[in-house]
Structure formats: C-alpha cells, structure tokens
N, C-alpha and C positions, 0 to 999 in steps of 0.2 A: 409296363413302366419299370425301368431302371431304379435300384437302391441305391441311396444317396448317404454317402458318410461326407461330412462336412467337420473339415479338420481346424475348426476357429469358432466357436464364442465362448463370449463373455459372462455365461450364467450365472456362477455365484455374484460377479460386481453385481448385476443388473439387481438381483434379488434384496441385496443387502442394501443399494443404493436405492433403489426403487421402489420397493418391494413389492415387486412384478414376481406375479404367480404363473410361471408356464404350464402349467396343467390346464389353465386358460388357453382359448383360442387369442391369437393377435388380435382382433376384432374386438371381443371384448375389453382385454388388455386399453385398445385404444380410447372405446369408450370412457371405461373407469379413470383414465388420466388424461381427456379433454377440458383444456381450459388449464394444466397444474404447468408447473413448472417442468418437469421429466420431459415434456416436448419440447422446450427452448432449449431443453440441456443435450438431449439425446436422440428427438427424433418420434416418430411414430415408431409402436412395436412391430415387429418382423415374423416375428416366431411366436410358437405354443404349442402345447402337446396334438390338439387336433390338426394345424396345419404339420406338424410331421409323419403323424398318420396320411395325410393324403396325401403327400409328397413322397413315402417310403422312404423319408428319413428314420435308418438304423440307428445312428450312432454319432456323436457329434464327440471332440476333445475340445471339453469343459474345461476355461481354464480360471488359474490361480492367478489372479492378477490386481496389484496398487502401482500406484504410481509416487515417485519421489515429489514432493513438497514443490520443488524446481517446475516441475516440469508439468506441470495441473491440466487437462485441457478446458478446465470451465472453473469458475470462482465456487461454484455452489458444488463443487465434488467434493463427497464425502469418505472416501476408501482411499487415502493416501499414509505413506509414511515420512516424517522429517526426514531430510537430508541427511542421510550416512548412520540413519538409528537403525541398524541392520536387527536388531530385537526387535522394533514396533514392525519391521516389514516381516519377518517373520512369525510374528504371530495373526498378522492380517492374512497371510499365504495359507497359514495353518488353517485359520477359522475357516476359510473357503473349502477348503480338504475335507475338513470335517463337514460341515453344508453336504457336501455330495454323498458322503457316507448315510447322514442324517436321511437324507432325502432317499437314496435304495433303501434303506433298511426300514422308511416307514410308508414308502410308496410302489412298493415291486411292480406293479403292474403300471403304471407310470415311467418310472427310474430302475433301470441297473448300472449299478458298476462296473464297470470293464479295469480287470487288470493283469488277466492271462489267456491266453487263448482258449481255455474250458469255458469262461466267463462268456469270449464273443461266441463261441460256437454253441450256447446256450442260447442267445439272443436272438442268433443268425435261425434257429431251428424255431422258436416262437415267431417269429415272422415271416418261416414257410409256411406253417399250419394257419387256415382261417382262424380270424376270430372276433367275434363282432360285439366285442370291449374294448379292441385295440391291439395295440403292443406297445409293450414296452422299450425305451429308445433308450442306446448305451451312453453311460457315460466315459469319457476316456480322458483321464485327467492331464493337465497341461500346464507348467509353469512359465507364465510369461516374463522374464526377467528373472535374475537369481539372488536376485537382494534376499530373500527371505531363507535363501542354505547361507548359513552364518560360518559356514566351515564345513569343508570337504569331508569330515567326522560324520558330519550329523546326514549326509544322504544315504545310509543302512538304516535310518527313522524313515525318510522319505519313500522310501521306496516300499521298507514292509506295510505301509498304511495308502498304497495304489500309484503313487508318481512314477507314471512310465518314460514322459515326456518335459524337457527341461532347454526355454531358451534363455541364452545370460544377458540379453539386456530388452530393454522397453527404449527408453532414453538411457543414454551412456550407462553403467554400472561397472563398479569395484574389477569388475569382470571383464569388460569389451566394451568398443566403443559400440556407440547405438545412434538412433534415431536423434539426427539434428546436434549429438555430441558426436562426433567421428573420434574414430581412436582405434588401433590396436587390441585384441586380446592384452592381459596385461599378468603378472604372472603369479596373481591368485588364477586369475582365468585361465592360466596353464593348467595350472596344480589342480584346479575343479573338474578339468577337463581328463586329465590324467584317472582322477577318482572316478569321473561317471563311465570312462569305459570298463570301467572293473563289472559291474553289474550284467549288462550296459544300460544304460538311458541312451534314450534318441535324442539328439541334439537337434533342437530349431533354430534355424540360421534366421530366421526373420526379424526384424528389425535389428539386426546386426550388422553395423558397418560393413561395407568390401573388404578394409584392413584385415579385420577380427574375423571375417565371415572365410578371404582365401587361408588365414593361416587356421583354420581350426579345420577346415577339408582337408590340408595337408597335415594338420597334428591328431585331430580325433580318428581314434581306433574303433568308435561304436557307430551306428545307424545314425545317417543325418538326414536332415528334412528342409523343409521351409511352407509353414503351415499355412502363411497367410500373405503373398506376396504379389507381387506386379512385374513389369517387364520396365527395366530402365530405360533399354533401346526403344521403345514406345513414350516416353516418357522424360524423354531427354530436358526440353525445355520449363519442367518441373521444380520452380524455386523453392517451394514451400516444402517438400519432401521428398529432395533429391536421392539422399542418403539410405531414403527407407525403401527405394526400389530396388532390383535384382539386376546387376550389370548380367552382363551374359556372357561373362569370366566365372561370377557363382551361381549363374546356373548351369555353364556347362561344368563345372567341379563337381553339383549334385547330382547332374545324369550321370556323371564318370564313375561316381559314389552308388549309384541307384538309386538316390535320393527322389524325391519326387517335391513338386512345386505348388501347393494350392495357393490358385487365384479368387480375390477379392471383389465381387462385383458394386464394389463401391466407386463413386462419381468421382472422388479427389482422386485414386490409385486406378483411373481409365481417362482422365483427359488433365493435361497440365494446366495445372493451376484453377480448376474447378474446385471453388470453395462455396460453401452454403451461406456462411457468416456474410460471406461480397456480393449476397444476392444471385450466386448465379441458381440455374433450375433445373430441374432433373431430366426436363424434355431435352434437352440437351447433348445428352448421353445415351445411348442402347446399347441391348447388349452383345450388337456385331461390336463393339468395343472390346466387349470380355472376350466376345470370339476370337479376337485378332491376338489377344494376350497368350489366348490358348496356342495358336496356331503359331506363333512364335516360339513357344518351349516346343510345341511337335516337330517344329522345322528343326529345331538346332538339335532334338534328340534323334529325329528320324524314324521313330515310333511315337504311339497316345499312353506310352508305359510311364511317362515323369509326371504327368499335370495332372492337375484335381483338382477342387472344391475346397476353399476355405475363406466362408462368408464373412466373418467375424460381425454377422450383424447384431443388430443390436447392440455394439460396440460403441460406445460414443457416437453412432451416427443410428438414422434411423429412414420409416421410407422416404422424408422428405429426399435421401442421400442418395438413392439407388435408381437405376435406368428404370423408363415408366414403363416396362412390360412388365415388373416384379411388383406384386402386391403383398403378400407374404415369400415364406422360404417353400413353399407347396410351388409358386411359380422358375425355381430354379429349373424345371425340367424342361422351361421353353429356350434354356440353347439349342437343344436340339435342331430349330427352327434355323437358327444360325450358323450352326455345324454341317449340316447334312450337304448345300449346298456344295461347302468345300471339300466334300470327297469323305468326309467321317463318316464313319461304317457305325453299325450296331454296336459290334462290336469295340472301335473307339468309345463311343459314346458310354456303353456297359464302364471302359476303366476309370474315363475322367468323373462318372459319380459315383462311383463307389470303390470298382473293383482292385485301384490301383491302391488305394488307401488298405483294402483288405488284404491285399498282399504283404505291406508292410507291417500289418499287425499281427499277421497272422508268424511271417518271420521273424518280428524283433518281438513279439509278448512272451514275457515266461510261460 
C-alpha cells in the first residue's frame, strides 16, 4: 500500500470548535457527537489517529485557519475574527500553532512536528520500521489566509516557531483577492510576498482569486503550491464557487513553477453546484469524478509529477459531503480503482499519494 501525505486539514479548528479528539478512531468520534449539533454544522467525522494508521497516512499540513466575521459558513461558528481586527486574527492563528506544538511535545507517539527535513526523515524511518503501537503521523503546519502576519516584520516569529507554509487569503484578504471577493494581489500583498521569499515560505495559491493567483506566479521568487484545489475547466458551470476553482492558466503557471495541485474529494468542488444544505446526496458523486480531476492536471502536465491529495476533510464538510466509496480517510486508497483503468502505473499512483508531496518537502524544508 502506498503512503499517503494529505496536504489539507483543518485540525486545530475542529479541536478547538468541536472538541474532537483525533487520537480517536472517526467511528468513535461519530458516535460521541450523534444527535449534537457538530453534524448539522460539519458533517460526520472523516479522520483519527487509527484510520491513518490503516491508511499509511504519514503526514497531513495541519492548518492555521479563522475566518472573517463577513464571511461565516454557519451561524453557530465559533473560531472567527471581526472584520479587519488583524490582532484578534492573529492571535487565533497563533493559538492554533501553539495546539500543534502542545500536541508533539505531549503526544510523540501520536503527533510530531514536521519543520525541516531532519524532522520528516525521522518520521519517514519510524514508519519503515514495524511497530505495533503505531506511528506517529507529521504535522506540517499551514496558514490558510494571512490575516493573522500583521506585518511582513513579524514572519522571522512565524517561521522560527514551524510555519513552512503560507496562503494569503480564505475569502478576499488585506492581501489578495479570494474566495467569492475576486480582486488582485494588492500591495501589502506585494510587500508579504517580497518578505516570504527571503526565508522562503511556500506559497498556497488556493482559494486565491485567478487575478492574485497569475500575478503572484509571475511575482513570487519562493515555492508555490495549491493544497486544496479542483479543476475549473470541470467545473465551469459552477455558481456557488466559481472563483475557488483552478482555471487551467494557474495550473499550468504551477506545473511551469513545479508547483504541484492537491485535489479535494469533496461533492461541491466535483460536481457543479452540488450542495448539501439544497438536499442534494452523496450517491450522486464518485470518485471517477476525483479521477477525472486528476487526469486533467496529468493531461495538461504530461507526467503524475503536479497532482496529489488534499482532502481538507473534516473541513466544514463531513461524510455526509464525500463520494459513497469513502467511509473514513483509510478509504482514499480506492482511487486506485479509478486510476489503473486509465493507464496509471504504480508508479503514478506511488506520486499522487505521497511521493510528489515528498519531493516538495523534502526540497523546500530547512
């Protein structure tokens, strides 16, 4: 079985908002919040430390993430910050940070930290060796939106304390247009930009408008990505989330970049206009849909070197949201099923769940 790094969730929110314990199996998880409000909000749980054990999920980029006041997706969400209090957003960003430090330093055989390549290749060599306690699965920190760097000063903080990974918006931000606010980079978002290639940070283009998204592939000097994303050209007649897909102008900028694409096998970002709130149902969906998302970045790359994995379950959505082959994140490995038909190799297969993800970390980590 292939190892799986999955470059999307939402861990710290869920913890803090939920207080969902991943060292739990998803099963359990589901049981203990049967009948609570967490499933009208969010879904059934997806993940837990035992389904990444049987999945040979290594390593997931855990991320940092609130959301602006504006832009809520449920009334009863609790991790947001007011409009333009760039203080409250960054100490909500921080306390998440801190969470995952919390969580290696008091769970090692559960949790490690990932934030240099000593780090993963520590990981990578406990998960060659048997062991029948488990392994322990990396964290890799992720900032989703950049509300909470209040200033290009303060990312020499960021970075000494794990932040490898940095996108500038969720919904629109100070910084670039986003999700459902379109707009331009703008020129704080220059200037941010300017600052994270010093280090470097990897820049996530995802939920980052087309505007902000082509001019920061032609302005950013450091490693660019797109963690958690979909296929526009799939997805054209898509009103609810036009702007948060990937025209195929930035992703061929990523392949040109060596950037690499993880796809989401979520129902709203594989069929237009599938929403759960409008009653539509997950039978609906499979995952030759993910497949075709895939096989779309391999067509336009012409290798399996751009695409990968980035579930962001647990994300605001849950299994109500995902095609009915998936029951946990242990069931990601039935693309396979999907794939082989259309000429993916082992080989393929080996980069879209892990390997291509490991390549990038292994080149952009200190």
């Amino acid at each position: 079985m292939h190892f799986i790094i999955d470059a999307h969730e939402d861990l710290a929110w869920n913890m803090l908002s939920f207080g969902r314990d991943y060292r739990r199996s998803a099963l359990e998880t589901r049981k203990l919040e049967e009948g609570t409000p967490t499933i009208a909000a969010n879904g059934n749980c997806l993940i837990g430390w035992p389904e990444y054990q049987k999945g040979r999920v290594v390593a997931v980029f855990s991320t940092l993430y609130a959301a602006p006041k504006r832009s809520l997706l449920t009334a009863g969400e609790k991790i947001y910050y007011p409009d333009h209090d760039y203080d409250a957003a960054h100490r909500l960003y921080w306390q998440q940070l801190e969470l995952y430090h919390r969580l290696s330093d008091s769970q090692p055989d559960h949790i490690r930290l990932i934030a240099s390549r000593s780090d993963l290749s520590g990981l990578l060599a406990h998960w060659d060796s048997p062991s029948e306690q488990g392994h322990p699965v990396g964290l890799i920190p992720l900032m989703e939106g950049a509300d909470g760097i209040r200033s290009p000063q303060e990312l020499a903080q960021w970075w000494d304390f794990g932040l490898r990974h940095v996108g500038l918006a969720w919904a629109g931000t100070r910084y670039a247009g986003g999700t459902n606010e379109p707009g331009p980079l703008t020129e704080e978002g220059r200037a941010l930009l300017r600052a994270m290639a010093e280090f470097p940070f990897t820049l996530d283009l995802s939920h980052m408008d087309e505007a902000s998204s082509l001019e920061a592939l032609d302005l950013y000097e450091g490693p660019v990505i797109a963690t958690h994303s979909n296929c526009l050209a799939l997805l054209e007649e898509d009103v609810h989330y036009h702007n948060r897909h990937l025209s195929d102008r930035v992703i061929q900028g990523l392949i040109e970049r060596d950037g690499i694409v993880g796809v989401i096998p979520l129902n709203t970002f594989l069929k237009a206009n599938w929403l759960r709130a409008s009653g539509s149902r997950r039978e609906e969906v499979s995952l030759s849909a993910l497949a075709d998302h895939i096989d779309h970045i391999c067509q336009l790359a012409g290798d399996s070197r751009h695409v990968a994995l980035g579930s962001d379950f647990d994300g605001g959505f849950g299994l109500q949201s995902v095609p009915p082959e998936i029951d946990t994140i242990a069931d990601l490995h039935k693309l396979e099923e999907f794939l082989r038909p259309r000429g993916y190799s082992d080989s393929d297969l080996a980069a879209l769940f892990g390997e291509n993800w490991l390549r990038h970390l292994n080149a952009h980590l200190p």
